[in-house]
C-alpha positions in Angstrom: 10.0 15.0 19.7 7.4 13.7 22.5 8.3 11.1 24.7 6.2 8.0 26.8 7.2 4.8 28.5 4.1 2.4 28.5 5.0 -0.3 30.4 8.9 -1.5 29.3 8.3 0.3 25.5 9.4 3.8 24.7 6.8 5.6 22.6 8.6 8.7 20.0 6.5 10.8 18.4 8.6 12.8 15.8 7.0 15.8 15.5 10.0 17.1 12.7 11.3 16.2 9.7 14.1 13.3 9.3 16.9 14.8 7.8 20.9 15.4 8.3 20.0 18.2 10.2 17.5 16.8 12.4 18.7 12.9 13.0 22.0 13.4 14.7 20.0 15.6 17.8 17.1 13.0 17.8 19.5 10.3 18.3 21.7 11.5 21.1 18.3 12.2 22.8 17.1 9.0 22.0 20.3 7.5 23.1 20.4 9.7 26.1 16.7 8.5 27.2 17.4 5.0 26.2 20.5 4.8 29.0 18.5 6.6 31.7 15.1 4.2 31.7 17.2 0.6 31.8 13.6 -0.7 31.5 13.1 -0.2 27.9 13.0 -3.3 26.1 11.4 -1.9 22.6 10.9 1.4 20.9 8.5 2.6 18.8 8.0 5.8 16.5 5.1 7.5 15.3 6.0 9.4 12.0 2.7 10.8 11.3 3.9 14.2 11.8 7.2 13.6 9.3 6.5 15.7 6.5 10.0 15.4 5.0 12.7 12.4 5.4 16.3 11.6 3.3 18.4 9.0 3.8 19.6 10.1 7.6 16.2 9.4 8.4 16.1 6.0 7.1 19.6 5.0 8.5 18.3 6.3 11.4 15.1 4.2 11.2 17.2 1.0 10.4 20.2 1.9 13.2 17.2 1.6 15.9 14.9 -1.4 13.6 18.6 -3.5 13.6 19.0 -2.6 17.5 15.7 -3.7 18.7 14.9 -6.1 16.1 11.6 -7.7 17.1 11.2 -4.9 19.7 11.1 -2.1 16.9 7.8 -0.6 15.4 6.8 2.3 13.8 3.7 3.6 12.8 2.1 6.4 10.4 4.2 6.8 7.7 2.6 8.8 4.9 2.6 8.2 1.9 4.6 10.2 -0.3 8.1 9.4 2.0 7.2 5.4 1.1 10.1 6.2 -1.9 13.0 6.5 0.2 12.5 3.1 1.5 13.2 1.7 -1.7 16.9 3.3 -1.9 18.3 0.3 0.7 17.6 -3.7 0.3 17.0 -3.0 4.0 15.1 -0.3 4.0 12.9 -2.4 1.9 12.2 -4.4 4.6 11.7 -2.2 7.0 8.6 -0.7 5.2 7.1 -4.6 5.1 7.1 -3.7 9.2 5.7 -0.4 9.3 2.0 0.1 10.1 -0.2 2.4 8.9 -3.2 4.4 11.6 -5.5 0.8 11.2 -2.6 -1.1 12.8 -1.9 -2.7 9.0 1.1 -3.0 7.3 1.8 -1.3 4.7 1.6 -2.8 0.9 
């Protein structure tokens, strides 16, 4: 996972797959970033490099959309890992809010 702060937003770039194994080290480190820049007032993720998510990844997606609410984004979700949005009412949702490389949401 890469890291930025631009301005008062934190920038993630997952660079592995969201899964049980992965999410519950993503999140401490998240969590542990989060508490040491006070600044951060949204968060955004870039999944372009997700090849592979279950559904850790989307309760983790909806733990941090539900936590930032407006202040959430995420970006660059391909494709083929649109299903596992579908399992949760929210998760269903949360892919109405999740924007593709051209800044556009997805259908």
């Amino acid at each position: 996972m890469k890291f930025c702060l631009n301005g008062n937003t934190a920038i993630f770039n997952i660079n592995d797959n969201l899964d049980y194994n992965y999410v519950p080290q993503i999140k401490k480190n998240i969590d542990r970033i989060i508490k040491k820049n006070k600044n951060i007032k949204s968060i955004a993720f870039d999944l372009e490099e997700v090849n592979y998510m279950d559904t850790a990844g989307l309760a983790f997606l909806i733990f941090f959309s539900k936590k930032f609410r407006e202040d959430f984004s995420a970006i660059n979700l391909k494709e083929e890992l649109k299903y596992i949005f579908s399992l949760d009412e929210y998760g269903k949702e949360l892919i109405m809010k999740i924007k593709n490389k051209n800044g556009k949401t997805r259908d």
